[in-house]
C-alpha positions as protocol buffer text, in pm:
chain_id: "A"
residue {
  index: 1
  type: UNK
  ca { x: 0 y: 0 z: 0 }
}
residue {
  index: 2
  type: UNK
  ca { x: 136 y: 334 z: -105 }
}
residue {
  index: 3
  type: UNK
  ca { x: 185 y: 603 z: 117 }
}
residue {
  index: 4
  type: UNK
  ca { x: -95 y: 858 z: -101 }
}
residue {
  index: 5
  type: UNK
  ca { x: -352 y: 533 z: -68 }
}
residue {
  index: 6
  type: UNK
  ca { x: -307 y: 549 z: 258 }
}
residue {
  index: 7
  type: UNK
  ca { x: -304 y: 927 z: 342 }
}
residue {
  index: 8
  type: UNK
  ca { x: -650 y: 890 z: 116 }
}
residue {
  index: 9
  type: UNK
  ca { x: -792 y: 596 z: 389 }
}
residue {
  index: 10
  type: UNK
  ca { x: -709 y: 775 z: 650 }
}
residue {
  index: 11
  type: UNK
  ca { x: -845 y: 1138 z: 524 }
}
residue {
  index: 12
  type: UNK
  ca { x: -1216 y: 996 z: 387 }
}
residue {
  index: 13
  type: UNK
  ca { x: -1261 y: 704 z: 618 }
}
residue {
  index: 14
  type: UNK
  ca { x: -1199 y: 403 z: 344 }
}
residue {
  index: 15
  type: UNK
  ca { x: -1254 y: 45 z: 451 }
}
residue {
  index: 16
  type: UNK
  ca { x: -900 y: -118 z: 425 }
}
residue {
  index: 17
  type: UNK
  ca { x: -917 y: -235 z: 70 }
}
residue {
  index: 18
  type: UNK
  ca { x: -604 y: -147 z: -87 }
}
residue {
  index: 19
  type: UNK
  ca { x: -710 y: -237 z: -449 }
}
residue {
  index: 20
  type: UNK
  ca { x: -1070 y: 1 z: -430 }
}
residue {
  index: 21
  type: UNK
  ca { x: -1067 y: 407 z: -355 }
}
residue {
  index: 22
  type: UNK
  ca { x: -1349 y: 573 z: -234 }
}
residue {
  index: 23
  type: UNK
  ca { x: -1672 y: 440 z: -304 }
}
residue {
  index: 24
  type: UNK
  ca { x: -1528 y: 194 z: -563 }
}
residue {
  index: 25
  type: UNK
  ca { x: -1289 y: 412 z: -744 }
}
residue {
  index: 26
  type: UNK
  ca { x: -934 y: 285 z: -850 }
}
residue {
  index: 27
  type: UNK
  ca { x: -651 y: 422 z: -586 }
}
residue {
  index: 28
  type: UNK
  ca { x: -527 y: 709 z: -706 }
}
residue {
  index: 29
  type: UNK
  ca { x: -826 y: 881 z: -906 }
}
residue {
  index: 30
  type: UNK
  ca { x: -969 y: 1143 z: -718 }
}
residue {
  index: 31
  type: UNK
  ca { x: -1331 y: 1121 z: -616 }
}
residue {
  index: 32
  type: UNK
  ca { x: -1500 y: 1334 z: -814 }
}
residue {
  index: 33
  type: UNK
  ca { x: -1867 y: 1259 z: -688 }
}
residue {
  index: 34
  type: UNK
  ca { x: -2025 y: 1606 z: -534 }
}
residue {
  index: 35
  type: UNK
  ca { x: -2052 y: 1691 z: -173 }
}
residue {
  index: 36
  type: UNK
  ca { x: -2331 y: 1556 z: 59 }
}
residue {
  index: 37
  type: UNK
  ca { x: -2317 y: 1855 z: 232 }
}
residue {
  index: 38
  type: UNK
  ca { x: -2207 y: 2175 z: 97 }
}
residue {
  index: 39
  type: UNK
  ca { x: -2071 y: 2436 z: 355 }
}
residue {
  index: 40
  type: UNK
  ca { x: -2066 y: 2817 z: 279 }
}
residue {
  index: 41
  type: UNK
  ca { x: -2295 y: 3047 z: 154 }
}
residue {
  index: 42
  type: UNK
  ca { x: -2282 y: 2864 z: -200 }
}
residue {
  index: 43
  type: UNK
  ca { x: -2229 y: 2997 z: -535 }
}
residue {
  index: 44
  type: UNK
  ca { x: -2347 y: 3386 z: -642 }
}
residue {
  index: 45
  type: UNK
  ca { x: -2682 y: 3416 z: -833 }
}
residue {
  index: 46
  type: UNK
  ca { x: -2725 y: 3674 z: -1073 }
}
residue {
  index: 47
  type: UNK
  ca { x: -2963 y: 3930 z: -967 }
}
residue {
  index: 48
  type: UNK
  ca { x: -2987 y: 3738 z: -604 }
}
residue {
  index: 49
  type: UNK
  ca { x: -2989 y: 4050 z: -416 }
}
residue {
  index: 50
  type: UNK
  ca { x: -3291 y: 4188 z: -651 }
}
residue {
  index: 51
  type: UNK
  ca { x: -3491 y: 3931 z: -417 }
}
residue {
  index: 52
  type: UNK
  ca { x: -3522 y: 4115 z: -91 }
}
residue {
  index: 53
  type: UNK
  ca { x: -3653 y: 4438 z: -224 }
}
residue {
  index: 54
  type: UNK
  ca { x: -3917 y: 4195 z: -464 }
}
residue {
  index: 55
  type: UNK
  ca { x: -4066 y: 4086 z: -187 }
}
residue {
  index: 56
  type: UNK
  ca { x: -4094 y: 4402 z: 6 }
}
residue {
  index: 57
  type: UNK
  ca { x: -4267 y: 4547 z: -266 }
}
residue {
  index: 58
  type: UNK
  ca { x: -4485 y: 4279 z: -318 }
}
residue {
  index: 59
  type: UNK
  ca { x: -4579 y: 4314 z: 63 }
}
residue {
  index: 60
  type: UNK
  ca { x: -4617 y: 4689 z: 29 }
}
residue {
  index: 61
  type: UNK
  ca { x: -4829 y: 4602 z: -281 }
}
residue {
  index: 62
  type: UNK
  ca { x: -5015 y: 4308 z: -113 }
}
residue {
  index: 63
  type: UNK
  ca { x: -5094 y: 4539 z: 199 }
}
residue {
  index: 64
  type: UNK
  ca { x: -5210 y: 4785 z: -30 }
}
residue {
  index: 65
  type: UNK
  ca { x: -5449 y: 4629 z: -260 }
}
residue {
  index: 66
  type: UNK
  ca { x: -5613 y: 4393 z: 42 }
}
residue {
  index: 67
  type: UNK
  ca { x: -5674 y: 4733 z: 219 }
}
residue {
  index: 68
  type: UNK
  ca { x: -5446 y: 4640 z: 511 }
}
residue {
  index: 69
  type: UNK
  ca { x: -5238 y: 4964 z: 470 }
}
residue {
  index: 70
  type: UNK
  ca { x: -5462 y: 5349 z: 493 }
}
residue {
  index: 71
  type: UNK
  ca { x: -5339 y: 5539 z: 185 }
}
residue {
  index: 72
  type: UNK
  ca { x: -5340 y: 5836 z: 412 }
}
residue {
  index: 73
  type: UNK
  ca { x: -5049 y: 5670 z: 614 }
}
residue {
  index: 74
  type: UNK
  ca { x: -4856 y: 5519 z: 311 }
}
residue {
  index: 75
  type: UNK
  ca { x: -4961 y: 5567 z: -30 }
}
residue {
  index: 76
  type: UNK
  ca { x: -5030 y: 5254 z: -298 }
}
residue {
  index: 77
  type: UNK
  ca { x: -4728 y: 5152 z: -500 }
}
residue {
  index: 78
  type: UNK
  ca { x: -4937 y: 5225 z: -825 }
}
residue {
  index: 79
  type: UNK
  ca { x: -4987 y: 5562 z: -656 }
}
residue {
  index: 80
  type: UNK
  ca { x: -4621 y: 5664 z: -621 }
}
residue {
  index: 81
  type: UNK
  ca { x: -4552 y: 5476 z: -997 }
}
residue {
  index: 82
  type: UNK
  ca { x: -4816 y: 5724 z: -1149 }
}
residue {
  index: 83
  type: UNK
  ca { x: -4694 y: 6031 z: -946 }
}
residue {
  index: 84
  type: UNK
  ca { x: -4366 y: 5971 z: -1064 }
}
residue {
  index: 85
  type: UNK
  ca { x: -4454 y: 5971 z: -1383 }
}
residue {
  index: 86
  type: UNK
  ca { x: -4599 y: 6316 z: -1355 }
}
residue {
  index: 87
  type: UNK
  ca { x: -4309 y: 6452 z: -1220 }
}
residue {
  index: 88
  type: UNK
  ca { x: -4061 y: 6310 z: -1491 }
}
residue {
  index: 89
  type: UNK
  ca { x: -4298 y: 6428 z: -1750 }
}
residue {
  index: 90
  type: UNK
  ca { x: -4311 y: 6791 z: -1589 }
}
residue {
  index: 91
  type: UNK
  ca { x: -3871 y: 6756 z: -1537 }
}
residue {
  index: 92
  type: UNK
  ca { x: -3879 y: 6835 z: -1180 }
}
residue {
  index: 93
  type: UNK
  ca { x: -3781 y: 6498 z: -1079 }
}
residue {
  index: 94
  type: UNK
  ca { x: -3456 y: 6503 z: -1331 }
}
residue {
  index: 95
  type: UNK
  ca { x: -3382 y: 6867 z: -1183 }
}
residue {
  index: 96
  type: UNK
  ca { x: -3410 y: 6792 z: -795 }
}
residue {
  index: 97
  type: UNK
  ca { x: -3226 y: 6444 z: -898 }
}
residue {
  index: 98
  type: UNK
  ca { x: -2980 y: 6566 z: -1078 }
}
residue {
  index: 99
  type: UNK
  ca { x: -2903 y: 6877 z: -804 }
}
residue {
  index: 100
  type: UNK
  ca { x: -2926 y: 6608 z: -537 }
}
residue {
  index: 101
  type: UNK
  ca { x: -2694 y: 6356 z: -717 }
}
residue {
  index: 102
  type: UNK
  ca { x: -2429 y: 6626 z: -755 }
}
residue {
  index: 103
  type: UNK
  ca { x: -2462 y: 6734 z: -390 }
}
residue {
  index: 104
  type: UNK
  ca { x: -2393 y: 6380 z: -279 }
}
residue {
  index: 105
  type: UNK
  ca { x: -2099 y: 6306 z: -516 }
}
residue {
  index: 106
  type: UNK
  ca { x: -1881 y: 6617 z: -419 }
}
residue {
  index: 107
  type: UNK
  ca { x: -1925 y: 6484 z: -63 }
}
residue {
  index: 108
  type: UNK
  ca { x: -1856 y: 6130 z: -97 }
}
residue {
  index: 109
  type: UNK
  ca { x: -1533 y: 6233 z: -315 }
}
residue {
  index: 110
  type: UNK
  ca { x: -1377 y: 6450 z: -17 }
}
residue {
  index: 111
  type: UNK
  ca { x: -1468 y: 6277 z: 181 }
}
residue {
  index: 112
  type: UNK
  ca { x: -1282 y: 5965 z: 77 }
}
residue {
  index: 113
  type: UNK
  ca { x: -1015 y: 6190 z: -12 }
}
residue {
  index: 114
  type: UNK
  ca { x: -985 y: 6355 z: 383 }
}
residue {
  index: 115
  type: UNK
  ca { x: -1064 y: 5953 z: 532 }
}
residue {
  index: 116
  type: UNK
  ca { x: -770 y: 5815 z: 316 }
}
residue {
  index: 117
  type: UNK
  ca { x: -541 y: 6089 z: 405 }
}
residue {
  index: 118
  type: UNK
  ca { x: -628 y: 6095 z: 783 }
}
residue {
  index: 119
  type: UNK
  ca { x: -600 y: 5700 z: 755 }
}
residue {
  index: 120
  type: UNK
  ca { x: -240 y: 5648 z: 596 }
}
residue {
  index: 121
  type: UNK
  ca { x: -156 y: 5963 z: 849 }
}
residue {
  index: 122
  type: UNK
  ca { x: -220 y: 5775 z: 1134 }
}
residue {
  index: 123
  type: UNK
  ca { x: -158 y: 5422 z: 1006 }
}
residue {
  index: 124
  type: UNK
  ca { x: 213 y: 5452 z: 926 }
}
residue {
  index: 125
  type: UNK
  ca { x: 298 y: 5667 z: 1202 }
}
residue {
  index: 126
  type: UNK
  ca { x: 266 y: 5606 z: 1611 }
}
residue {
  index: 127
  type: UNK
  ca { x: 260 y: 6059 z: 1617 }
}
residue {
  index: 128
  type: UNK
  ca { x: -1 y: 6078 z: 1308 }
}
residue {
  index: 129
  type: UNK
  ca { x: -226 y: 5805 z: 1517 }
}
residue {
  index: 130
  type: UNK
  ca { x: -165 y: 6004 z: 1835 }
}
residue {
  index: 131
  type: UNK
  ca { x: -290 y: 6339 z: 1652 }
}
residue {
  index: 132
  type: UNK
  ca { x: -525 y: 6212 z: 1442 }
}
residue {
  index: 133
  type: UNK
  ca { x: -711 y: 5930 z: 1571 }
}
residue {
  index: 134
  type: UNK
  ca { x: -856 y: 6109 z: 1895 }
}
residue {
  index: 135
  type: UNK
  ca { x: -1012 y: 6401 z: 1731 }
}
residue {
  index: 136
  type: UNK
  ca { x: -1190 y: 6170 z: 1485 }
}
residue {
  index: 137
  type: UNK
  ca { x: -1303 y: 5983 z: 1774 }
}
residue {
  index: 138
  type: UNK
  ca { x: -1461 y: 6299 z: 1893 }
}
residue {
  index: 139
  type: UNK
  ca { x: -1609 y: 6333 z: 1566 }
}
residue {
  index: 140
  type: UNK
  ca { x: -1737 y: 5994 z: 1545 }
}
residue {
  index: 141
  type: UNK
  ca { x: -1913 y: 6051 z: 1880 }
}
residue {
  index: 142
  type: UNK
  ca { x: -2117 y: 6396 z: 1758 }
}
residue {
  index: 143
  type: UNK
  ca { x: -2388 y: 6338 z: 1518 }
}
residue {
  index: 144
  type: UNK
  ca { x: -2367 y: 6557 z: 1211 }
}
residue {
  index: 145
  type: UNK
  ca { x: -2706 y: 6671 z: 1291 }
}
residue {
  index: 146
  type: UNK
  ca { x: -2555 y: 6849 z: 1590 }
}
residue {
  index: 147
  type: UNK
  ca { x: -2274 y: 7065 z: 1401 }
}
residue {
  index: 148
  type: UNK
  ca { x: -2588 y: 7179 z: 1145 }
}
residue {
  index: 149
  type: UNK
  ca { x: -2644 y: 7474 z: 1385 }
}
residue {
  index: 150
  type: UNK
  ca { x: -2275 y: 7591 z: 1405 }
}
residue {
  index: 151
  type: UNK
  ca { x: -2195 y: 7497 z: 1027 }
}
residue {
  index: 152
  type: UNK
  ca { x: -2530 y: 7704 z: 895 }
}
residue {
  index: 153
  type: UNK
  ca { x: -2373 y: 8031 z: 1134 }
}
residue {
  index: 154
  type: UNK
  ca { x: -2015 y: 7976 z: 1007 }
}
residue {
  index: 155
  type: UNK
  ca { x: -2088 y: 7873 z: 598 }
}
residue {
  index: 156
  type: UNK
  ca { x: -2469 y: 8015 z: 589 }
}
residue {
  index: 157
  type: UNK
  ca { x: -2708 y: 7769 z: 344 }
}
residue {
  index: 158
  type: UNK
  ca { x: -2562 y: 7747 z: 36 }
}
residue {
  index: 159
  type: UNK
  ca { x: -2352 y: 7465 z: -105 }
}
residue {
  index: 160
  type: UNK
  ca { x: -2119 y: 7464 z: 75 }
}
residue {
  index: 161
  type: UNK
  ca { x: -2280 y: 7375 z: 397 }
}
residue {
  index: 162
  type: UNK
  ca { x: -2421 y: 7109 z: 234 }
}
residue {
  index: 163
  type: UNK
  ca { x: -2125 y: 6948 z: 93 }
}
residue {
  index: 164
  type: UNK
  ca { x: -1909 y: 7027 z: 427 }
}
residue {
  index: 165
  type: UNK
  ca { x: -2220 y: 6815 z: 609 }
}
residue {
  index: 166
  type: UNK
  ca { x: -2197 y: 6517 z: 367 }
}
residue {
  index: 167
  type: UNK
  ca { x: -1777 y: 6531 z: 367 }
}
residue {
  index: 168
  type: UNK
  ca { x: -1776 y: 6482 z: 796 }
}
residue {
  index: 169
  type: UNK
  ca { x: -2035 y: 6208 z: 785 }
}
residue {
  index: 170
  type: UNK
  ca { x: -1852 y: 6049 z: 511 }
}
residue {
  index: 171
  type: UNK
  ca { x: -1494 y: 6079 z: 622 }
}
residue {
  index: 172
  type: UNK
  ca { x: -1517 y: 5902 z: 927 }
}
residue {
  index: 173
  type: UNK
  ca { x: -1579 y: 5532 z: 848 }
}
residue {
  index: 174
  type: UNK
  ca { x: -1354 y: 5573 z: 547 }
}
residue {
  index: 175
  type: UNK
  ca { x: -1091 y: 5646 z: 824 }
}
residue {
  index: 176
  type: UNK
  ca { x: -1190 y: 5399 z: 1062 }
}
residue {
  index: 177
  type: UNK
  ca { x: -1224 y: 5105 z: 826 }
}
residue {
  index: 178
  type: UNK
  ca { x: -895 y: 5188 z: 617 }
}
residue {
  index: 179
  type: UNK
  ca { x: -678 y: 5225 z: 950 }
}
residue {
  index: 180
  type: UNK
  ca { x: -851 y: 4934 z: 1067 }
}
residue {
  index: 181
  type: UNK
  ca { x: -716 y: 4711 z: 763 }
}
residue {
  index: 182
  type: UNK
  ca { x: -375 y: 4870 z: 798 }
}
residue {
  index: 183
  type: UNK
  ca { x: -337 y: 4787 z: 1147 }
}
residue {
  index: 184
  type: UNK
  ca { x: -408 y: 4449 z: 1016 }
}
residue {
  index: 185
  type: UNK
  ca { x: -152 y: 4375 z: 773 }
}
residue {
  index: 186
  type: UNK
  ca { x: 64 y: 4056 z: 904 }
}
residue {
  index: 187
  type: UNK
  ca { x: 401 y: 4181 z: 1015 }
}
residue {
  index: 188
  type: UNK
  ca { x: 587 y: 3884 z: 762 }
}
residue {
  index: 189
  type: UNK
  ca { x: 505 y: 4113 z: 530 }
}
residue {
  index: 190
  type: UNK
  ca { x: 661 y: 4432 z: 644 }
}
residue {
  index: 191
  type: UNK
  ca { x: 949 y: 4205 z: 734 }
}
residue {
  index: 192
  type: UNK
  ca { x: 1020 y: 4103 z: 361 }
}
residue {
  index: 193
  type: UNK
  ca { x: 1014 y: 4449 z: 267 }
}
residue {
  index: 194
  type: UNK
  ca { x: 1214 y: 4514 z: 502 }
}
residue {
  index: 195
  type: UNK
  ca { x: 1454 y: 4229 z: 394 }
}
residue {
  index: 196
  type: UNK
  ca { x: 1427 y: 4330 z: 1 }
}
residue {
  index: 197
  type: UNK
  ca { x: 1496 y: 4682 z: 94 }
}
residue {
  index: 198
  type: UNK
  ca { x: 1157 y: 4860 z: -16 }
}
residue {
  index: 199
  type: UNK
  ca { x: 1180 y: 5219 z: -56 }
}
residue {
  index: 200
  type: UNK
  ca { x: 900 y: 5409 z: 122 }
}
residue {
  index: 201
  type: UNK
  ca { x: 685 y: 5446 z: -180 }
}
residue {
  index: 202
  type: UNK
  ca { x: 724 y: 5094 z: -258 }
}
residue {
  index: 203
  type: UNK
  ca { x: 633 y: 4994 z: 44 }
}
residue {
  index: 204
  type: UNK
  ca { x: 292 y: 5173 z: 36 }
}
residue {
  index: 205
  type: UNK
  ca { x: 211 y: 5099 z: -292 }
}
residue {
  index: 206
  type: UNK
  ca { x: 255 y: 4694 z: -307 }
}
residue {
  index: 207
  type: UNK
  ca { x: 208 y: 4635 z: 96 }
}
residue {
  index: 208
  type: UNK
  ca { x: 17 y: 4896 z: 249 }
}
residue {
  index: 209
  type: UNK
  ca { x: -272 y: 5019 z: -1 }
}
residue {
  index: 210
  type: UNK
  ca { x: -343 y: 4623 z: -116 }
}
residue {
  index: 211
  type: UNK
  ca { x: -350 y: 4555 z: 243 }
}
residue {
  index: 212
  type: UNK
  ca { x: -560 y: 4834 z: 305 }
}
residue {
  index: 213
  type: UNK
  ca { x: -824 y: 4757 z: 30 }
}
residue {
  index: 214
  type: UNK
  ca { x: -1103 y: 4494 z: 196 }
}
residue {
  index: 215
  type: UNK
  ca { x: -1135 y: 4756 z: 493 }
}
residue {
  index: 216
  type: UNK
  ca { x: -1129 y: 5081 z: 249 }
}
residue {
  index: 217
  type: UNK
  ca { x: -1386 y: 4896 z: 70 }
}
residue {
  index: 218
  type: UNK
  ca { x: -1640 y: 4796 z: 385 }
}
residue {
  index: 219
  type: UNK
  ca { x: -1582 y: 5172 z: 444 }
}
residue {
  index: 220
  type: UNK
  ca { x: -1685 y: 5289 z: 143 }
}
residue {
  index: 221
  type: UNK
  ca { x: -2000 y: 5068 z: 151 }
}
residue {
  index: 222
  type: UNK
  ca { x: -2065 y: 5275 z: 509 }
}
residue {
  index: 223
  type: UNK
  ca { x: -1975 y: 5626 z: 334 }
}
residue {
  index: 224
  type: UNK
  ca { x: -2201 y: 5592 z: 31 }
}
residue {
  index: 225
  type: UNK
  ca { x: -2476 y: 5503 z: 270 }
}
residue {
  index: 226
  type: UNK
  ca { x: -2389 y: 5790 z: 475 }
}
residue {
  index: 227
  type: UNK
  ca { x: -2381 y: 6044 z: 236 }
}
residue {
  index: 228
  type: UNK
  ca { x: -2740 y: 5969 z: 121 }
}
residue {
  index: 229
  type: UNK
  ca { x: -2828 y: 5957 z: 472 }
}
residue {
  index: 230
  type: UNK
  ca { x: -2659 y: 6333 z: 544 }
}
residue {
  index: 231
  type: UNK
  ca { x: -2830 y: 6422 z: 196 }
}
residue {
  index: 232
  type: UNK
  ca { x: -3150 y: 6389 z: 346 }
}
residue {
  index: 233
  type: UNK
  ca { x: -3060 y: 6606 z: 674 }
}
residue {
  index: 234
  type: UNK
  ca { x: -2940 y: 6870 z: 493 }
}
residue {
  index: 235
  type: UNK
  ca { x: -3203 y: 6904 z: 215 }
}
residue {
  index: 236
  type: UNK
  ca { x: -3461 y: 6954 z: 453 }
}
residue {
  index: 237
  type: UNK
  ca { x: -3270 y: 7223 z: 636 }
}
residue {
  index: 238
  type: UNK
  ca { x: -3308 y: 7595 z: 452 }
}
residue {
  index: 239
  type: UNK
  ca { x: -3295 y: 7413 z: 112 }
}
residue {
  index: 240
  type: UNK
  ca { x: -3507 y: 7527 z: -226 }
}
residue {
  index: 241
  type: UNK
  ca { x: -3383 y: 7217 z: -430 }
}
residue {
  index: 242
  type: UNK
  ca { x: -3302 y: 6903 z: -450 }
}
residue {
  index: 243
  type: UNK
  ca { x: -3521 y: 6555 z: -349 }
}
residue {
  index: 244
  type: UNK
  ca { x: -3492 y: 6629 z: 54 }
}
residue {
  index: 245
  type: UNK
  ca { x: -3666 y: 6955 z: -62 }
}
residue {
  index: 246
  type: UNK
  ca { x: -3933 y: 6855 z: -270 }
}
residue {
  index: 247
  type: UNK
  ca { x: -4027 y: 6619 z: 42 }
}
residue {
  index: 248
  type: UNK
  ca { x: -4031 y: 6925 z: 247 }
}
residue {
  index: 249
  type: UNK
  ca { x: -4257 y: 7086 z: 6 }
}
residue {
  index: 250
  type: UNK
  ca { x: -4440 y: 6793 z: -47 }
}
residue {
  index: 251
  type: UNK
  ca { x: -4499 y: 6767 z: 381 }
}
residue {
  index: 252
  type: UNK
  ca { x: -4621 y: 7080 z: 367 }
}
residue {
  index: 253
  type: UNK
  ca { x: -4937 y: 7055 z: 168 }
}
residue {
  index: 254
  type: UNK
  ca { x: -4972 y: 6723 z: 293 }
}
residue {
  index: 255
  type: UNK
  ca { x: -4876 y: 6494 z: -40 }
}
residue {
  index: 256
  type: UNK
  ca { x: -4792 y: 6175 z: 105 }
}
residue {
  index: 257
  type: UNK
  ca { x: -4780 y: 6038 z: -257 }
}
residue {
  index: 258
  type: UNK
  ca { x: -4445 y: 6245 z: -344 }
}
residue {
  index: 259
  type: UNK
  ca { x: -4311 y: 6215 z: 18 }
}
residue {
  index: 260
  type: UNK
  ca { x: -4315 y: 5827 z: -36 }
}
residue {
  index: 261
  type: UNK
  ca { x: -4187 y: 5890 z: -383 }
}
residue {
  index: 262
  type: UNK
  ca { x: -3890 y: 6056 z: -244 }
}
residue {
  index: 263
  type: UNK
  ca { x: -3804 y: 5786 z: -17 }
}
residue {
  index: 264
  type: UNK
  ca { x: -3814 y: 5560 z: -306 }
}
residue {
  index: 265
  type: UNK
  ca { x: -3560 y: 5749 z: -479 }
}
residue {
  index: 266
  type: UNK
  ca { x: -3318 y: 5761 z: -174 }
}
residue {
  index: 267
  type: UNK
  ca { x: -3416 y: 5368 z: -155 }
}
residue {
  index: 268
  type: UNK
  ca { x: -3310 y: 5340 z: -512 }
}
residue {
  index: 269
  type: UNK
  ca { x: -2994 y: 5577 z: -514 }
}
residue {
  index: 270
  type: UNK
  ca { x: -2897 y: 5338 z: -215 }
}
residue {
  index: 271
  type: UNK
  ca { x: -2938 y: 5036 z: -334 }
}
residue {
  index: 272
  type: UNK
  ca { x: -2784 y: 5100 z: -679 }
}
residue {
  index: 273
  type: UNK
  ca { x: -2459 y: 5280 z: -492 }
}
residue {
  index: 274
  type: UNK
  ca { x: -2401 y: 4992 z: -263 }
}
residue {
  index: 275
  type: UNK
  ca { x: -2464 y: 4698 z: -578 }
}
residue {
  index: 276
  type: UNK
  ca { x: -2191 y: 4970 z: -772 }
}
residue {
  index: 277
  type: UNK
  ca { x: -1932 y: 4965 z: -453 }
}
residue {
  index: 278
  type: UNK
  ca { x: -1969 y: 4570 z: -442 }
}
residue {
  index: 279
  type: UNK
  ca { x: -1893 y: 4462 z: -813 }
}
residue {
  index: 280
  type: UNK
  ca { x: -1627 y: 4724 z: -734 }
}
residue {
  index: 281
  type: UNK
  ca { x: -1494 y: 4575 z: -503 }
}
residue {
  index: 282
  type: UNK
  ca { x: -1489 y: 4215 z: -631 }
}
residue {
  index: 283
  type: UNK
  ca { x: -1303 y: 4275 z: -930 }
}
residue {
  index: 284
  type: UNK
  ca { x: -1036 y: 4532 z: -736 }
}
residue {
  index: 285
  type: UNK
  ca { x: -1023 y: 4216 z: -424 }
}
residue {
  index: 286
  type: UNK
  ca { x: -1076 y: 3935 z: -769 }
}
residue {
  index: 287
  type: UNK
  ca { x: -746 y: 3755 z: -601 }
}
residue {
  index: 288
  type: UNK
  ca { x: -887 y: 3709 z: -238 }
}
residue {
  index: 289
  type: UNK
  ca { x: -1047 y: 3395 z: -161 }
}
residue {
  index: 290
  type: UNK
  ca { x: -1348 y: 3420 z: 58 }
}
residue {
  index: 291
  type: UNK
  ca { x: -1662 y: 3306 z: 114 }
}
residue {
  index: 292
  type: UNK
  ca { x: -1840 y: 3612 z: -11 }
}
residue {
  index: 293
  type: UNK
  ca { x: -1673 y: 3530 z: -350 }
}
């Protein structure tokens, strides 16, 4: 009996029949029957994460149509669908979109911009950690909600209030996830390149940002979410455009139709932000091997 027959026995429990492998193939074929039990999340379906919001709508339309759900409270899907259609065909929905879109994406770009920077600052150096780390604790721990007040008497209510609000509630989980996954990095690796004499920018570029990447990435997932989120705060605060103001408008006269429609938009934005940060981040991460992949 060879030493790989045996290591095969001993591995899948085979009786001690030296001329039969596993369930009566030769010794040395592999087994290529499938798994009784398959462990992990399984393969990716396309369009699998279409399936959760399906069936919330279908509740939301089920609730609707049975009578379950006051159209006063929340109005029918079919509602929203046609309201929406009114709006696209009068261009305000385009125009509060598109101002709303732009508002976000200036936010979410600086503030990826001040979270890597403040990251890498306090990631690669014991002094940038000690200066930089605390006060973004003490931003971490004061809703952006709270600095509206100050940032409305020091920038007034134009855009750049607005953008400001989106960058702090963006920044921070960029930081903390990035510094998180640089903290992480295995030291064997700073040792060999250490021992093949990396040069600073070497270092960063083939050690510390692929390092960094999974946690930059969970961050960003957080930030886009954020931004949305800090969208909505600061629409609805002294605003005369954009989607968090034609909710405003819309609460006013009591229009629960475009309020919901709103939210469905945000929902949407959302949904198609995080979906865009994911693909992103399976094809930048396509060389890790986890069970998400």
């Amino acid at each position: 009996m060879t030493a790989a027959v045996l290591v095969r026995k001993l591995a899948y429990g085979e009786p001690g029949n030296s001329q039969r492998g596993t369930g009566g193939t030769p010794p040395g074929t592999a087994d290529r029957r499938p798994l009784t039990r398959r462990l992990g999340p399984g393969p990716r379906r396309r369009f699998a994460a279409l399936a959760g919001p399906a069936l919330l709508l279908a509740a939301w339309c089920l609730a609707s149509g049975t009578g379950l759900l006051d159209p006063r409270i929340l109005s029918e899907p079919w509602t929203v669908v046609a309201t929406a259609s009114e709006q696209l065909a009068s261009g305000k929905l385009q125009e509060h979109l598109g101002i709303s879109a732009h508002r976000a994406a200036l936010g979410l770009f600086f503030g990826i911009v001040l979270g890597v920077v403040l990251a890498l600052t306090a990631g690669l150096s014991r002094i940038g950690e000690a200066l930089v780390d605390g006060p973004v604790q003490i931003k971490r721990a004061i809703p952006s909600l709270a600095l509206l007040p100050l940032l409305v008497l020091w920038f007034g209510i134009d855009e750049t209030m607005k953008v400001l609000t989106i960058t702090l509630g963006v920044f921070v989980p960029i930081y903390l996830q990035t510094h998180a996954g640089l903290r992480s990095i295995e030291t064997k690796y700073v040792e060999l390149a250490q021992t093949v004499r990396l040069s600073r920018l070497a270092f960063i570029k083939k050690v510390v940002l692929p390092g960094a990447l999974p946690g930059f990435f969970l961050g960003l997932r957080f930030a886009v979410t954020g931004a949305w989120v800090s969208l909505v705060v600061v629409e609805q605060i002294n605003s005369t455009s954009g989607i968090g103001y034609m909710m405003e408008l819309a609460r006013t006269y009591g229009q629960t139709n475009i309020i919901v429609l709103g939210l469905a938009v945000y929902g949407i934005l959302g949904l198609l932000s995080d979906g865009a940060v994911q693909l992103l981040q399976r094809k930048a991460l396509s060389w890790q091997r986890t069970m998400a992949g």
